[in-house]
Backbone as CSV, one residue per row, in Angstrom:
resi,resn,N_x,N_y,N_z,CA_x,CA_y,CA_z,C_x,C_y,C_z
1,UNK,-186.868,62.252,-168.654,-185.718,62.021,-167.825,-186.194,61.789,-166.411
2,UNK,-185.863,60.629,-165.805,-186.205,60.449,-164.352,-185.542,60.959,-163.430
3,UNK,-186.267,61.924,-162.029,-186.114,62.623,-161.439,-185.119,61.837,-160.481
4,UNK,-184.282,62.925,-159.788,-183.210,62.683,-158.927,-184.059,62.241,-157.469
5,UNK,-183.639,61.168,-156.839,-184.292,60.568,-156.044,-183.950,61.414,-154.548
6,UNK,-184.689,61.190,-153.733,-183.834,61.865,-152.537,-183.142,61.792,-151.818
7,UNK,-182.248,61.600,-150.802,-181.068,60.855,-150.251,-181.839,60.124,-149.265
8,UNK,-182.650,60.793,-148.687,-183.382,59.987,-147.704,-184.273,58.849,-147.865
9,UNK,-184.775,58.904,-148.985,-185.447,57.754,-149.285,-185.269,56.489,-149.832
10,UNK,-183.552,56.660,-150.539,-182.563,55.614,-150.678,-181.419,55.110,-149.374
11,UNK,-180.986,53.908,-149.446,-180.171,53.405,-148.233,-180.500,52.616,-147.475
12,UNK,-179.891,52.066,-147.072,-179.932,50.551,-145.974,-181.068,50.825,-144.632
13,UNK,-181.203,52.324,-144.473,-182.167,52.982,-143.491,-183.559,52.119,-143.890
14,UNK,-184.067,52.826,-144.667,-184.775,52.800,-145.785,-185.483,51.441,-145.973
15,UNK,-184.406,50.301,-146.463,-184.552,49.266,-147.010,-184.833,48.482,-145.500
16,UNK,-184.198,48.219,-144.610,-184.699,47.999,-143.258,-185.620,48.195,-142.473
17,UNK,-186.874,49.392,-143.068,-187.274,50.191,-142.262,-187.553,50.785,-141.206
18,UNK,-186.123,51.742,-141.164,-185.821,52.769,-140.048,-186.239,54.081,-140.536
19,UNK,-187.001,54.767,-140.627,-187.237,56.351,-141.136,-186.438,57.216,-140.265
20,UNK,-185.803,56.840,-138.943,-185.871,57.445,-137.817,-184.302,58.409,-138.468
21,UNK,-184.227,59.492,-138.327,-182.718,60.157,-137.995,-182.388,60.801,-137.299
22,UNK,-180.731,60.533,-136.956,-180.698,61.198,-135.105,-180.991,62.016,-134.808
23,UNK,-181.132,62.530,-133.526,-181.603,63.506,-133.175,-180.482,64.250,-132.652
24,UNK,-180.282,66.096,-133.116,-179.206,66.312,-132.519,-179.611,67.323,-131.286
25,UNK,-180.447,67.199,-130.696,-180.904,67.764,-129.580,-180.446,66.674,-128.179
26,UNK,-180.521,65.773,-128.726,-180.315,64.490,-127.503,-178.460,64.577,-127.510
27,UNK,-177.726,64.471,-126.573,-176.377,64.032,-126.473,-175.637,62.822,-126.208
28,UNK,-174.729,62.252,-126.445,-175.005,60.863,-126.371,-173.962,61.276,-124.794
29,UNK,-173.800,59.937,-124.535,-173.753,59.693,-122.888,-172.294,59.278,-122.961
30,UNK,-171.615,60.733,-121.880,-170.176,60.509,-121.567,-169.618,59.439,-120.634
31,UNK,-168.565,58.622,-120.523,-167.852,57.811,-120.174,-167.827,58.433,-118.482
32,UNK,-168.119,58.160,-117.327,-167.867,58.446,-115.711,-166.838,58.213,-115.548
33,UNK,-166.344,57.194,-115.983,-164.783,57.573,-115.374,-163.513,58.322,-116.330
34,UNK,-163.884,58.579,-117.506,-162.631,59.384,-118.186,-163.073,60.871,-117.354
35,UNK,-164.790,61.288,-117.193,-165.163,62.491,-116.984,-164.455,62.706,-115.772
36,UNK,-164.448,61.605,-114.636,-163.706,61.711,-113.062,-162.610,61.980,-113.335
37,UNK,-161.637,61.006,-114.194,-160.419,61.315,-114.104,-159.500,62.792,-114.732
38,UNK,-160.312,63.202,-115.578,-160.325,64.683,-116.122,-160.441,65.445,-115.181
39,UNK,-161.327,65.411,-114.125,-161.834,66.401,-113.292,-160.808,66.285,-112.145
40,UNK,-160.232,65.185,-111.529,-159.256,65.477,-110.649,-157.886,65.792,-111.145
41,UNK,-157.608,65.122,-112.445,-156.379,66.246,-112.701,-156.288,67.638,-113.228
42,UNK,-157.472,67.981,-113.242,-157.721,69.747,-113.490,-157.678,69.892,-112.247
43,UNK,-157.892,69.281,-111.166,-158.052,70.053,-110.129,-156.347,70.275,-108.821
44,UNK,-155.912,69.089,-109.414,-154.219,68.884,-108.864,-153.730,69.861,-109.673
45,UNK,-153.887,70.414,-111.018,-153.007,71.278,-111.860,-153.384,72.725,-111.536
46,UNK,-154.728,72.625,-110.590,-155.319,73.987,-110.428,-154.118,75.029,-109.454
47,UNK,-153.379,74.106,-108.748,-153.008,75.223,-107.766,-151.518,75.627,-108.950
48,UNK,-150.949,74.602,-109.217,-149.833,74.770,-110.183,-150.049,75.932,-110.543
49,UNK,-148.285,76.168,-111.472,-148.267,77.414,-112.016,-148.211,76.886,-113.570
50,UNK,-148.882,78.097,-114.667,-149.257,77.348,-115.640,-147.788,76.659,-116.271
51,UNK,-148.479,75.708,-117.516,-146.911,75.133,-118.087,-146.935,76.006,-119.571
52,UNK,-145.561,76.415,-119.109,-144.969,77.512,-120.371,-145.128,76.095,-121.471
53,UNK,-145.037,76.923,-122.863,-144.532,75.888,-123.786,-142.974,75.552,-124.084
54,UNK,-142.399,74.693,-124.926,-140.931,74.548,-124.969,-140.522,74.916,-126.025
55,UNK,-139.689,75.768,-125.871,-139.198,76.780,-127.257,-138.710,75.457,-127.712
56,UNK,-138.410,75.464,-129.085,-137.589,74.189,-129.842,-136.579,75.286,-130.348
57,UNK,-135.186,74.157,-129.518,-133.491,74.957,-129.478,-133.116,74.810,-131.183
58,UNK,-132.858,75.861,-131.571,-132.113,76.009,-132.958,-131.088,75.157,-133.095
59,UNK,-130.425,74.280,-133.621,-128.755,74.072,-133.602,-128.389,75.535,-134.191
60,UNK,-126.632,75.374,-133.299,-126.448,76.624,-134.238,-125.925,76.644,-135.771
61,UNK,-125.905,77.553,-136.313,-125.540,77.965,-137.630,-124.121,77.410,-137.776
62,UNK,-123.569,76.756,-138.340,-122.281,76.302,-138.963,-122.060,77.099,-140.200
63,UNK,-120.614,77.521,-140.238,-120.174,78.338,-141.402,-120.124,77.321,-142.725
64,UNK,-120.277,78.071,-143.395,-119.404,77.493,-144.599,-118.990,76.493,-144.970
65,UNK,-117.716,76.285,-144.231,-116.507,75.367,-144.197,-116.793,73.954,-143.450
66,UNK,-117.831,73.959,-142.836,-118.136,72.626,-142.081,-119.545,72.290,-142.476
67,UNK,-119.885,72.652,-143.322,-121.282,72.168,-143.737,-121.271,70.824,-144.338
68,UNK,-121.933,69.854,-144.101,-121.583,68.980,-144.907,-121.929,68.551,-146.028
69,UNK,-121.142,68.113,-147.347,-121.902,68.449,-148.710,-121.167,66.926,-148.987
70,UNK,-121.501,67.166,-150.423,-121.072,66.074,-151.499,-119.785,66.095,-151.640
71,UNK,-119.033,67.493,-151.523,-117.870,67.755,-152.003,-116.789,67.218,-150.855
72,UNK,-115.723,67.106,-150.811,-114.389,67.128,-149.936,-114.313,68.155,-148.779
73,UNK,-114.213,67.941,-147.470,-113.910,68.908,-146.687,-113.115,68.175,-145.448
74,UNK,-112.487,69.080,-144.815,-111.928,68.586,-143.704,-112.396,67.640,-142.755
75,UNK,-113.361,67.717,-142.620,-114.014,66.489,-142.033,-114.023,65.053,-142.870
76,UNK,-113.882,64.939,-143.805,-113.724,63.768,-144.204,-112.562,62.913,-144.204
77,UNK,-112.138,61.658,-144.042,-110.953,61.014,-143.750,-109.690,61.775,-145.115
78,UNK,-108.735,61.868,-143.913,-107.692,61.960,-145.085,-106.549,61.179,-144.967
79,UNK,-105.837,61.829,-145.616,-104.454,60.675,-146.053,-103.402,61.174,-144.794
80,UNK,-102.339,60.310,-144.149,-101.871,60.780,-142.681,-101.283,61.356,-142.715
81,UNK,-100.473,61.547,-144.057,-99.559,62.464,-144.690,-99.752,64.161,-144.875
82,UNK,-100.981,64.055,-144.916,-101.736,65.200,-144.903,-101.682,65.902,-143.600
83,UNK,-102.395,65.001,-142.564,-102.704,65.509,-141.093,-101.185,65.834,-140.582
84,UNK,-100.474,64.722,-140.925,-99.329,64.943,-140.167,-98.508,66.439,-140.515
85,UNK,-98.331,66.762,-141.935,-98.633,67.788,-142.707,-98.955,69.056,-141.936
86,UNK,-99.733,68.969,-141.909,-100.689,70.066,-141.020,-100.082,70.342,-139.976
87,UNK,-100.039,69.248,-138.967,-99.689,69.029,-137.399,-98.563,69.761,-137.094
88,UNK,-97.116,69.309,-138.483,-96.257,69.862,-138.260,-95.900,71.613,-138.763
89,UNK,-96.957,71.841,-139.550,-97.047,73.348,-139.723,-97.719,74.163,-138.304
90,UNK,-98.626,73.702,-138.171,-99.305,74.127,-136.770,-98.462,74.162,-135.873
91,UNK,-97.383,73.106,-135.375,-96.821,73.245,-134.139,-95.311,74.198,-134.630
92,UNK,-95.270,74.240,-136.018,-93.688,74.977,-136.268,-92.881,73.898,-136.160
93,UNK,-93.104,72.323,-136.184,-92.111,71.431,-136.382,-91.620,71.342,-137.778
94,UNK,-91.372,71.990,-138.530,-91.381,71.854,-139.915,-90.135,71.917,-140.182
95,UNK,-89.104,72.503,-139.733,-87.536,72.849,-139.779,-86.576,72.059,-139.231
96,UNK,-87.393,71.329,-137.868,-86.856,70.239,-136.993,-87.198,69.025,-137.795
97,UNK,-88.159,68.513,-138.464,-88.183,67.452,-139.170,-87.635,67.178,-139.817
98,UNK,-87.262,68.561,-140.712,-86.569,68.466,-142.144,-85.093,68.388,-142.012
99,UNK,-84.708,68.821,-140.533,-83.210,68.965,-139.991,-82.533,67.712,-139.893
100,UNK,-84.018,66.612,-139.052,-83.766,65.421,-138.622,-83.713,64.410,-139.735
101,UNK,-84.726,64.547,-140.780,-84.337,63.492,-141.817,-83.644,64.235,-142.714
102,UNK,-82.530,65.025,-142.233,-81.441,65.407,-143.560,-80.475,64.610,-142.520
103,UNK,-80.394,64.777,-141.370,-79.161,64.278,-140.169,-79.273,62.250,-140.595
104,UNK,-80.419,62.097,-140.815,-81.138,60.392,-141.595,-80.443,60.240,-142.811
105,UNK,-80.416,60.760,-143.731,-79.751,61.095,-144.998,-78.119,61.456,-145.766
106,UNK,-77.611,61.816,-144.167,-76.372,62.446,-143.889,-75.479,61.558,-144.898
107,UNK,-75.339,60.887,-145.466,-74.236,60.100,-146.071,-74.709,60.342,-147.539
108,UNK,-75.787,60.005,-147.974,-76.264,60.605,-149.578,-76.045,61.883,-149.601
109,UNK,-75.688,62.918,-148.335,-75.634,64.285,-148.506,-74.293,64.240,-149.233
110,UNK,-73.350,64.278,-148.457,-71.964,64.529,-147.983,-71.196,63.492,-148.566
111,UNK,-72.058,62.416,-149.327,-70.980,61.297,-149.557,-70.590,60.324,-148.731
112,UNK,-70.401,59.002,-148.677,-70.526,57.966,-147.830,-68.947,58.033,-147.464
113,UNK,-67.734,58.419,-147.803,-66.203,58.732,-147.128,-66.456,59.847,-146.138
114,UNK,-66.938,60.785,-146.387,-66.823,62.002,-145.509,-67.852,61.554,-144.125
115,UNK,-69.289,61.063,-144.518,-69.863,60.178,-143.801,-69.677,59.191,-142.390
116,UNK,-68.271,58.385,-142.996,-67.696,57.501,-142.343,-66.989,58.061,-141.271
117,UNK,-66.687,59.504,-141.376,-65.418,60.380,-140.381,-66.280,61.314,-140.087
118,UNK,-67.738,61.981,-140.542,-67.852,62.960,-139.879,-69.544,62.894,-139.984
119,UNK,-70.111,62.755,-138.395,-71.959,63.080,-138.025,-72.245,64.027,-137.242
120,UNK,-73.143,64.307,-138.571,-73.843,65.579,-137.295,-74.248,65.236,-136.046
121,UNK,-73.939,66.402,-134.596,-74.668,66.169,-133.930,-76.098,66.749,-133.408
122,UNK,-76.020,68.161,-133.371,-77.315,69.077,-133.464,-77.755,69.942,-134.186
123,UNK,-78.665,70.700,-133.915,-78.757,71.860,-135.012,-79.945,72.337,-134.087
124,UNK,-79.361,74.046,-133.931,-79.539,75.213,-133.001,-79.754,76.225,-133.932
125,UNK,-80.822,76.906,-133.787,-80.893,78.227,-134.672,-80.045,78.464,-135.319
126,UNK,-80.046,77.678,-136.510,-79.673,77.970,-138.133,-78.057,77.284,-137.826
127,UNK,-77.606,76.804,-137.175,-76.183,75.974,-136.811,-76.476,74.443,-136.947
128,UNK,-75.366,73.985,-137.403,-75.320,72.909,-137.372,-74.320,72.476,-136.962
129,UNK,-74.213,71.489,-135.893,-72.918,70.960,-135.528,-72.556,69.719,-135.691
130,UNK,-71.268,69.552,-136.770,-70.881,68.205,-136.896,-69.461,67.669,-136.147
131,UNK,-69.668,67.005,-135.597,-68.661,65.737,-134.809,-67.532,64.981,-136.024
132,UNK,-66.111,65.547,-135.771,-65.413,64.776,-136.777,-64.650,63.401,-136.174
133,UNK,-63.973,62.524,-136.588,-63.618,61.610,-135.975,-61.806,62.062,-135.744
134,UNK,-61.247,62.812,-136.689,-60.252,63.515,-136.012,-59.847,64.632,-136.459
135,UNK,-58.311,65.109,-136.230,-58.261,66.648,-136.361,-58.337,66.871,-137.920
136,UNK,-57.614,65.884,-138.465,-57.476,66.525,-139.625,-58.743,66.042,-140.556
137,UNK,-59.789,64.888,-140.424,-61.353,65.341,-141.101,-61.878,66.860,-140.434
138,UNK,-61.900,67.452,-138.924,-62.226,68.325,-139.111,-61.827,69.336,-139.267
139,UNK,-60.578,69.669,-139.725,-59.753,70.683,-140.596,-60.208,70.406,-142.223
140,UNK,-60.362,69.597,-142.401,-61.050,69.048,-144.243,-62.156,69.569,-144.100
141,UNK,-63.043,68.931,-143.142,-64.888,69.863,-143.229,-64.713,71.129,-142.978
142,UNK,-64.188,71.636,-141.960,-63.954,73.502,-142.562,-63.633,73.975,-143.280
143,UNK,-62.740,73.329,-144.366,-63.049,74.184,-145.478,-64.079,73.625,-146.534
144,UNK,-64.212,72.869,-146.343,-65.576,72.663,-147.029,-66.744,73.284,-146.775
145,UNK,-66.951,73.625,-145.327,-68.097,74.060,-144.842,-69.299,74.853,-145.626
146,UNK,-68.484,75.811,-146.884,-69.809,76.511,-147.805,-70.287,75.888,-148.080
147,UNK,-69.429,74.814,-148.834,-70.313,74.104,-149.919,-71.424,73.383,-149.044
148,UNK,-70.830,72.717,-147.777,-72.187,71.804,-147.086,-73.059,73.109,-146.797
149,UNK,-73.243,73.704,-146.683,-74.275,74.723,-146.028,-75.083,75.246,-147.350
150,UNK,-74.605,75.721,-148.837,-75.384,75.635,-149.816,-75.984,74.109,-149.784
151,UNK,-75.328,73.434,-149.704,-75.599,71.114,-149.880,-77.120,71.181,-149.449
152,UNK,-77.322,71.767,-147.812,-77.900,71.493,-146.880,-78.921,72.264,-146.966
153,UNK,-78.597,74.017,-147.706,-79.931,74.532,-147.620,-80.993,74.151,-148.947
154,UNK,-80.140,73.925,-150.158,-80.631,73.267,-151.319,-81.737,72.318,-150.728
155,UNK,-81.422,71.139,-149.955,-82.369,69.853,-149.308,-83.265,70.680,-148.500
156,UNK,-83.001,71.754,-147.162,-84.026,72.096,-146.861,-84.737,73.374,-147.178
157,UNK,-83.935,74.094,-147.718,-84.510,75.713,-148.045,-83.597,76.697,-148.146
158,UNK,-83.776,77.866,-148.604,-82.383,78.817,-148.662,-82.665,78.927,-147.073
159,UNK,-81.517,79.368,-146.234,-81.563,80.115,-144.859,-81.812,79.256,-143.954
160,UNK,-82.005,77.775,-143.720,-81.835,76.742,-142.822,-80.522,77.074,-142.088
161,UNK,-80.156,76.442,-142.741,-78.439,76.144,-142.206,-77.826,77.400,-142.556
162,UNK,-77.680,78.370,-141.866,-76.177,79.241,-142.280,-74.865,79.235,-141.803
163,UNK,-74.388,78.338,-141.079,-73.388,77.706,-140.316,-72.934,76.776,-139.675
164,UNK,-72.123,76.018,-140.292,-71.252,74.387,-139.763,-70.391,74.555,-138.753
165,UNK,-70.706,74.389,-137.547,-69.763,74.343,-136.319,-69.405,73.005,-136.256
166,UNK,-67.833,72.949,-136.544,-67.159,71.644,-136.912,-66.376,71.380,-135.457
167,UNK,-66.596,69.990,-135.058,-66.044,70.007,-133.716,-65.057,68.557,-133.931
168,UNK,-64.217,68.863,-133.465,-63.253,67.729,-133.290,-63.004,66.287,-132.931
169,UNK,-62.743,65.182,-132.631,-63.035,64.129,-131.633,-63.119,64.379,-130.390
170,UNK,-64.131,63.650,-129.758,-64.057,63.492,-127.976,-62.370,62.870,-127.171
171,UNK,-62.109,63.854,-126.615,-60.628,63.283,-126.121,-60.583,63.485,-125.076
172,UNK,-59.794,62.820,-124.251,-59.693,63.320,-122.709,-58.339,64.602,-122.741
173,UNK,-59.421,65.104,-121.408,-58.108,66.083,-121.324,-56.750,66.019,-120.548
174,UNK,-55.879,66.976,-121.076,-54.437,66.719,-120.634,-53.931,67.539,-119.623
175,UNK,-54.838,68.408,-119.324,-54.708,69.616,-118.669,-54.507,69.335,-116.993
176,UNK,-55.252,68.460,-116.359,-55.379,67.849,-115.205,-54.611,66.461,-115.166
177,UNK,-53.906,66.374,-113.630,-53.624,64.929,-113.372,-51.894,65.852,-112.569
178,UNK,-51.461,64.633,-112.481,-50.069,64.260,-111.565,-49.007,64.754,-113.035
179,UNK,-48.992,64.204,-114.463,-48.038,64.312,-115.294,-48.184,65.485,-115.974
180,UNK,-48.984,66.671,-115.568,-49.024,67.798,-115.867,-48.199,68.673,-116.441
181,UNK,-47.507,69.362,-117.624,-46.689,70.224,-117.417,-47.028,71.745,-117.903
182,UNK,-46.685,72.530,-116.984,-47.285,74.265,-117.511,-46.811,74.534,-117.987
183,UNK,-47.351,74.892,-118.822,-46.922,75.855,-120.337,-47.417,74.805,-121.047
184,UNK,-47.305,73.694,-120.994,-47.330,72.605,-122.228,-48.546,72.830,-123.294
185,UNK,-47.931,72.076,-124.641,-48.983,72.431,-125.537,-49.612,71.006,-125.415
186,UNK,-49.998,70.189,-124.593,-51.185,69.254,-125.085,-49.919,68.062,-125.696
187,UNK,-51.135,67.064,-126.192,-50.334,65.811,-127.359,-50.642,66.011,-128.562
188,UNK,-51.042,67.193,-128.712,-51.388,67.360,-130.231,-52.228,66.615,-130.939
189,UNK,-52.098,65.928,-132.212,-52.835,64.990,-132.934,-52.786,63.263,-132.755
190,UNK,-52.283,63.210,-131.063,-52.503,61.809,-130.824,-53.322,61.223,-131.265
191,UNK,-54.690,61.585,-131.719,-55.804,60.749,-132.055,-56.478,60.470,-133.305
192,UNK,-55.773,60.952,-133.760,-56.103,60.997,-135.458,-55.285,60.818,-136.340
């Protein structure tokens, strides 16, 4: 079996003949001006105060609920129905909306005859006040009044509405002027 050759005596060294290998007693020869320019900025940094290192800032920790995943979360687009949803639970508009598109609705409530003679006008802590067109529709809606107030809480909830304040037509009054008479009862049902 032929012997393992030596490293040194194989290689391009070798084959060229160079026997020579470096020497590590000798140093090879530094660059004058990187060595200058090293040496005066050690020496501008000398009076300085040293440089701290830079902590690297954590973000902070996010819970749970805002992490962002694969799954559905509030951060992702939603439907306006939703937000709006929300918006109006958050602000407590939820009773006023539902007040306002039943007052929108008012004729599918109540029927499109009763409709024609009598609109709501506001609604005040748990009252509702409807405007009749004369005395005797709003002598008809008072006694109706349970039934609209079950009608009304059915559409928005038990305990919305617990009372129909039924108000009459806008009329001028008789009370003032030159043809005055005291004691008098009024014109009665001139207007209806």
């Amino acid at each position: 079996m032929p012997e393992p050759r030596n490293s040194s005596e194989s290689g391009p060294e070798n084959e060229a003949g160079n026997d020579a290998a470096p020497d590590p007693a000798v140093e090879p020869e530094h660059d004058k001006q990187g060595l200058d320019l090293a040496k005066s900025l050690a020496g501008r940094l000398k009076g300085m105060s040293p440089v701290k290192p830079m902590k690297r800032r954590r973000r902070p920790r996010i819970d749970g609920a805002q992490i962002s995943s694969a799954r559905p979360d509030d951060r992702d687009p939603q439907k306006l129905t939703n937000t709006l949803g929300r918006l109006m639970r958050d602000q407590g508009w939820e009773v006023d909306v539902a007040v306002h598109g039943v007052m929108a609705r008012w004729p599918s409530i109540v029927g499109p005859e009763m409709a024609e003679h009598c609109t709501p006008e506001s609604y005040q802590d748990t009252e509702l006040t409807v405007r009749t067109s004369s005395t005797a529709w709003a002598t008809q809606l008072k006694l109706l009044a349970p039934d609209l107030v079950r009608r009304l809480n059915a559409e928005l909830g038990d305990g919305t509405v617990t009372r129909v304040n039924v108000q009459g037509p806008h009329t001028p009054s008789w009370r003032k002027g030159p043809r005055t008479i005291r004691g008098g009862r009024g014109p009665r049902d001139t207007y209806g």
